[in-house]
C-alpha positions in Angstrom: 114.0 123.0 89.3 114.4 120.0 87.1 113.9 117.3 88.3 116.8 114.3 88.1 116.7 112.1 85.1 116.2 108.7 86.6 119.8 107.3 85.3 121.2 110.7 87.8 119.0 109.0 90.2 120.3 105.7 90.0 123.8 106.3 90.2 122.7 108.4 93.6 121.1 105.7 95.1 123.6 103.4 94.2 126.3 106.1 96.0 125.0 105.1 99.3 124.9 101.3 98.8 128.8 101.9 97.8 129.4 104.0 100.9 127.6 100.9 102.8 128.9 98.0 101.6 132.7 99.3 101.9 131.6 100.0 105.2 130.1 95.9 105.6 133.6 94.9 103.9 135.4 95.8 107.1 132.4 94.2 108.9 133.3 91.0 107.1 136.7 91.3 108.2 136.2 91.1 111.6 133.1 89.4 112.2 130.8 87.0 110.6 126.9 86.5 109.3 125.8 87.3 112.1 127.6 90.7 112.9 127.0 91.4 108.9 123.2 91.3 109.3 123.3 93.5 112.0 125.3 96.0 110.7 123.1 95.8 107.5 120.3 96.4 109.9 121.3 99.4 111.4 122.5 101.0 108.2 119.0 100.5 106.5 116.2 98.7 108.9 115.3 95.6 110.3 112.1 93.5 108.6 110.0 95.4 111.2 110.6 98.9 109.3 110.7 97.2 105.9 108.8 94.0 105.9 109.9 93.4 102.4 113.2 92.5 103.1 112.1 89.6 104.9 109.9 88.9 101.6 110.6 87.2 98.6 108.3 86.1 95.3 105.8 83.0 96.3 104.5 82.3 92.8 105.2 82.5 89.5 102.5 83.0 86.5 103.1 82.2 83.4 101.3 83.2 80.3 98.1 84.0 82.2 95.0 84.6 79.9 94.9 88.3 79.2 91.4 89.3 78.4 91.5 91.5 75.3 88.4 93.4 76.0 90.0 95.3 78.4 92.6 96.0 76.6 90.1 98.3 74.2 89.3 100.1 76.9 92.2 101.3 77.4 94.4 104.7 76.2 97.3 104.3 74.1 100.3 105.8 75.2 103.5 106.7 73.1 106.8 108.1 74.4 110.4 107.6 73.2 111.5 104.3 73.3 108.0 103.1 74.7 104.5 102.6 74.0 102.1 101.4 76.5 98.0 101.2 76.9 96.5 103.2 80.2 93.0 102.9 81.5 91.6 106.3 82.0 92.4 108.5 84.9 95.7 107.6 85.9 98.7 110.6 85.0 101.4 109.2 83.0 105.1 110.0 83.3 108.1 108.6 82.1 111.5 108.8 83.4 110.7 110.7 86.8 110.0 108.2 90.0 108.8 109.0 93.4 111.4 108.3 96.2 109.5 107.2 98.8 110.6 103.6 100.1 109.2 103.2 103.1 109.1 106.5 104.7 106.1 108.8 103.9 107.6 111.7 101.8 105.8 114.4 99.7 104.6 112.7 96.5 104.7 115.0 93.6 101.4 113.2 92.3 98.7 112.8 94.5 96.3 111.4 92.1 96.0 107.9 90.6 99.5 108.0 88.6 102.0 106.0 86.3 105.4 106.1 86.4 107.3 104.5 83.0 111.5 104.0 82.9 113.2 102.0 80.5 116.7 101.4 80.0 119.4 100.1 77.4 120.0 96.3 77.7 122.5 95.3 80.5 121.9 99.0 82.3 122.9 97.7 85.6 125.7 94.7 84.5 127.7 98.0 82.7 127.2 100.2 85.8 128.5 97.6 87.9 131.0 95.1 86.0 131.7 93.6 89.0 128.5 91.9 89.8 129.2 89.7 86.9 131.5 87.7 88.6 129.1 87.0 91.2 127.2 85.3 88.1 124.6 87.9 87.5 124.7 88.0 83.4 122.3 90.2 82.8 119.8 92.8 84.6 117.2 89.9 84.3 119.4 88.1 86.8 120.0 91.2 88.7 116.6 91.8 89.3 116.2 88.0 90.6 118.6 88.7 92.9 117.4 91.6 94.1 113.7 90.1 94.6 114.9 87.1 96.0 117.1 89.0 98.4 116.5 88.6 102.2 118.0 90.1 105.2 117.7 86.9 107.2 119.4 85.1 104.3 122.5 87.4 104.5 125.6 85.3 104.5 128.5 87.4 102.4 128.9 90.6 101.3 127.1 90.0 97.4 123.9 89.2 99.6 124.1 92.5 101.2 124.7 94.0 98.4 121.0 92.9 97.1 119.5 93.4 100.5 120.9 97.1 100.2 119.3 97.5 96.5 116.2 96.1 97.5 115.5 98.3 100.4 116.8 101.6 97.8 114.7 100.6 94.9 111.6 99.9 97.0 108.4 102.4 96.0 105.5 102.9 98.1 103.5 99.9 98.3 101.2 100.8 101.4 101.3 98.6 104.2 104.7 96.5 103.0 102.8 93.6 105.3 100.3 93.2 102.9 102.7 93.2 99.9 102.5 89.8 97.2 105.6 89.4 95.3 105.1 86.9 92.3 107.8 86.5 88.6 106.0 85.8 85.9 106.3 85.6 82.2 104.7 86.8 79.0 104.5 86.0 75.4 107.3 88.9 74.5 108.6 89.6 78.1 109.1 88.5 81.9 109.8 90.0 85.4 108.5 90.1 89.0 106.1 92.4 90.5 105.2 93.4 93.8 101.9 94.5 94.6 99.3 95.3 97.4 95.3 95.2 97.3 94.0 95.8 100.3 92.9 99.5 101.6 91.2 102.0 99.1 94.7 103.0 96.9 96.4 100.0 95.3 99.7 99.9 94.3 101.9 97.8 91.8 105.3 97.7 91.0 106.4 95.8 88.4 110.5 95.3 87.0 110.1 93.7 83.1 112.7 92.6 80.2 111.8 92.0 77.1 113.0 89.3 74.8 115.5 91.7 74.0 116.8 92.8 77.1 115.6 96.0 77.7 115.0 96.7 81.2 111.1 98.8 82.1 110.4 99.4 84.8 106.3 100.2 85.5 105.2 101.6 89.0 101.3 102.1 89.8 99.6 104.2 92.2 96.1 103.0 91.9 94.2 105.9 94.1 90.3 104.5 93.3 91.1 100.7 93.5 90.4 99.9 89.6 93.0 97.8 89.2 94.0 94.3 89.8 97.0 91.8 89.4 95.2 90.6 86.3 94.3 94.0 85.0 97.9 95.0 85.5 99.1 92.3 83.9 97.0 92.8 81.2 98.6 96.5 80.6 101.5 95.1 81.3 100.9 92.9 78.0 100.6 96.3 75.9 104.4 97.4 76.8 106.5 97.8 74.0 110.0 99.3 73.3 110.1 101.7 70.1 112.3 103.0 67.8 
């Protein structure tokens, strides 16, 4: 079978969060921030289950020093509408995502792998319209949101609403305990990333816009333990949109 082109997936995820937050509108109704966490809770997990929605970035790097010898080392890469460097060993695949959040599901790639998406400028502001009059301009802002969102911080339904996203477009990071969130910016580009280091695989997610508001999105299992946040950062440097 096929598998889902990662725009069908995303308008699947974002099915359920609809189904849920009609559900937390009623919620609203009759009870406040209190009740609405709760109910939030038991729709998706408490910060026991998914410690990262009780997490939020703690730093922000900005134009770090990317050490250009490393980047020779590594293998260009060239799909449609992206062109990336990759050290050797990893699998690369564009457009297809593992959904794993935080149960353990079968991964269709065991190995060291890289998953690549991008998307049109203001994907998620034209899927949902609405979000714009909650001040969210573009998917830059979205993505803010969505990082910064906590369940403890819940206090109306558009907080929620990112608490819910956050939990759905959450990869496997290991142990979510020993997850680092961080923004930071590049010459050409900026975003957040979440990341974990400790234990033998490593894993990195990272959500980027460029200067022109094109939306990647770069996920990396790291099986060996080769990389690390400078490294990534470093290939994160080589991402370009083409054509």
């Amino acid at each position: 079978m096929r598998p889902l082109k990662m725009k069908d997936k995303i308008l699947k995820f974002f099915i359920i969060a609809i189904i849920l937050i009609l559900a937390i509108v009623f919620v609203i109704k009759f009870g406040g921030p209190p009740t609405l966490k709760l109910y939030v809770s038991a729709g998706i997990g408490d910060c026991q289950e998914i410690p990262l929605l009780c997490m939020a970035p703690q730093e922000k790097i900005i134009n770090p020093d990317i050490d250009k010898e490393y980047i020779l080392k590594l293998l260009p890469y060239e799909f449609p509408k992206i062109k990336i460097s990759i050290p050797p060993g990893f699998t690369v695949v564009q457009e297809r995502i593992v959904k794993v959040y935080y149960k353990k599901r079968k991964r269709q790639h065991s190995g060291a792998v890289v998953y690549l998406l991008h998307q049109e400028p203001n994907f998620f502001i034209n899927l949902f319209p609405q979000i714009r009059q909650q001040g969210v301009k573009d998917d830059y802002e979205f993505f803010s949101r969505m990082m910064y969102a906590r369940l403890n911080d819940i206090k109306n339904l558009n907080d929620a609403f990112f608490v819910i996203v956050k939990s759905i477009f959450t990869p496997d990071l290991g142990t979510q305990r020993n997850v680092h969130m961080a923004e930071f910016e590049l010459t050409d580009k900026k975003g957040f990333i979440s990341y974990n280091l400790t234990g033998k695989s490593r894993y990195f997610d990272c959500n980027i816009v460029n200067r022109d508001g094109h939306l990647f999105k770069l996920y990396i299992k790291d099986k060996d333990g080769v990389l690390d946040l400078d490294k990534v950062l470093a290939i994160v440097s080589t991402l370009k949109k083409t054509g």
